[in-house]
C-alpha positions in Angstrom: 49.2 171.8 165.1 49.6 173.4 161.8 52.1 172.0 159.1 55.1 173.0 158.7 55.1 172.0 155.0 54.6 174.1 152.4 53.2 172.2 149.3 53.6 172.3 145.6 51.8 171.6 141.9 53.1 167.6 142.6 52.3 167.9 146.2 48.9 169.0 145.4 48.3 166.7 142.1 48.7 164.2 145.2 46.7 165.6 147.4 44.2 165.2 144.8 44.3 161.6 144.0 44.4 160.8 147.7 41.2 163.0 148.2 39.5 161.0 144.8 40.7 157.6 146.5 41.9 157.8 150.1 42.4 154.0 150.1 44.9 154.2 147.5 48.3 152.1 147.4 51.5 154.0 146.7 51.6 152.2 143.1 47.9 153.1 142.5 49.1 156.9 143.2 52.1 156.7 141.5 50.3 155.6 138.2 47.3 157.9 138.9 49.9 161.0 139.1 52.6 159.6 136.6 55.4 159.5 139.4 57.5 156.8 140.3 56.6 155.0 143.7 59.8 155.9 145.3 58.9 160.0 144.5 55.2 159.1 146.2 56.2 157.3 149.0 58.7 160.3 149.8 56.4 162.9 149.2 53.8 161.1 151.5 56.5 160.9 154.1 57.3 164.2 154.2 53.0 165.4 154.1 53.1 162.7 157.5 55.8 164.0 159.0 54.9 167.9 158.4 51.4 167.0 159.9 50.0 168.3 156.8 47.5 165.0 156.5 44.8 165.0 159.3 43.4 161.9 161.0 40.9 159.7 159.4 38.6 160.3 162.4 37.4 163.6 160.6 35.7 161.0 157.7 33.2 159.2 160.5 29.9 160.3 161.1 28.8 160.6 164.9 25.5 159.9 164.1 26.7 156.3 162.9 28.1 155.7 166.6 24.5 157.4 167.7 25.9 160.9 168.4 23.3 162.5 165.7 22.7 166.0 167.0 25.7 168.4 166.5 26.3 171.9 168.0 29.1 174.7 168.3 29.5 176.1 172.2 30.9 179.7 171.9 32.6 180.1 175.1 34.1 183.0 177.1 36.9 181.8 179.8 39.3 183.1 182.6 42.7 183.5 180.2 44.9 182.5 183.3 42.8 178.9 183.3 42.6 178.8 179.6 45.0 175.4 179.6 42.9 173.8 182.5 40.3 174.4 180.7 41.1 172.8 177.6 42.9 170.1 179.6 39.4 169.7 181.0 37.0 170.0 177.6 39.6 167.2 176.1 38.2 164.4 178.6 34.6 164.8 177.8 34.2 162.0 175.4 31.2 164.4 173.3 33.9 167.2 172.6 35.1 166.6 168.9 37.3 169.9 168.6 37.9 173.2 170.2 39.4 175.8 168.9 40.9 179.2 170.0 39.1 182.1 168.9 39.7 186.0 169.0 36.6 188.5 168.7 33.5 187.9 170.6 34.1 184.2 172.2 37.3 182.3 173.5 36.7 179.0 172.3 35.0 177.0 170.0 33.6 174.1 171.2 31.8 171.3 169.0 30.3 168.8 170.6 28.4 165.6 169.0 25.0 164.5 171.4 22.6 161.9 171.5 19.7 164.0 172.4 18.4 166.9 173.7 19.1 166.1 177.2 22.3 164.8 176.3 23.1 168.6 174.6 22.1 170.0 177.8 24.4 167.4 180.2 27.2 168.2 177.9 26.4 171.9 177.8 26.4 172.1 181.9 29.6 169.7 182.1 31.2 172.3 180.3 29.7 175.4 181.9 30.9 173.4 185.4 34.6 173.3 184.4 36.5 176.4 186.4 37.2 178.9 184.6 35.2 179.2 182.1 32.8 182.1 182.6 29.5 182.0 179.9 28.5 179.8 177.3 26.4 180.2 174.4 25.2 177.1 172.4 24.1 177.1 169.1 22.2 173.1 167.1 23.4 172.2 164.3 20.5 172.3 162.1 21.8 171.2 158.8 24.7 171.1 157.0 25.0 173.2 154.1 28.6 172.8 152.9 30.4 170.0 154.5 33.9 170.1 155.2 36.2 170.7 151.9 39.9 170.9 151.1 39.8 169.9 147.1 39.2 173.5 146.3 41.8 174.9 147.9 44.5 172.2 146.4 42.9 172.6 142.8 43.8 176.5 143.0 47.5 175.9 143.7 47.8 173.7 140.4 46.2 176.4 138.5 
């Protein structure tokens, strides 16, 4: 879900520290930023409760948990079954996020595999859910610019 909050130069100056040191105390932040605690631990509240910070779970590795083969399933479903579907895709463990897509494929699927064979289980699990009509997978083969907010929140303090 998208956030609701819109953020500004203090918003982002937090942002910023968080990103530099995500294990941070309110105090540490506060004295990093030059804010008082009470200003931090409000503005915190109010990134929480817009759902502008995402889950931790986007900082682990899947190869750590011996998921070290990524790939991106562009999928074309039934639109009448679309919420089956992703009702569906959301209890295979190997699914990390889906997301709706306009253009050439429905959905998005990335998926995190063990193996080969695994990629090709996962693959068919998801080609056996009904209604969803073709899928077209594509291996991760490197990474070549990992996932990245800092550049965004340095322009809006420009």
């Amino acid at each position: 879900m998208p956030s609701t909050h819109r953020a500004d130069q203090i918003d982002a100056r937090l942002l910023l520290a968080l990103a530099e040191s995500p294990r941070a105390t309110t105090i540490a932040l506060a004295d990093r930023i030059g804010l008082s605690r009470n200003t931090v631990q409000s503005r915190m509240g109010k990134l929480d409760d817009s759902h502008a910070l995402r889950s931790f779970e986007r900082r682990i590795d899947p190869a750590i948990l011996g998921y070290p083969l990524q790939a991106y399933i562009l999928t074309n479903v039934t639109q009448r079954k679309l919420a089956r579907v992703g009702a569906a895709l959301d209890g295979i463990p190997e699914v990390l996020e889906v997301l709706g897509l306009s253009g050439v494929a429905d959905l998005l699927i990335h998926v995190a595999v063990r193996d080969a064979d695994d990629l090709y289980r996962v693959a068919g699990d998801i080609l056996g859910i009904k209604g969803v009509k073709r899928t077209t997978t594509a291996l991760v083969m490197r990474e070549m610019v990992d996932y990245r907010i800092t550049p965004l929140v340095e322009k809006l303090i420009d």
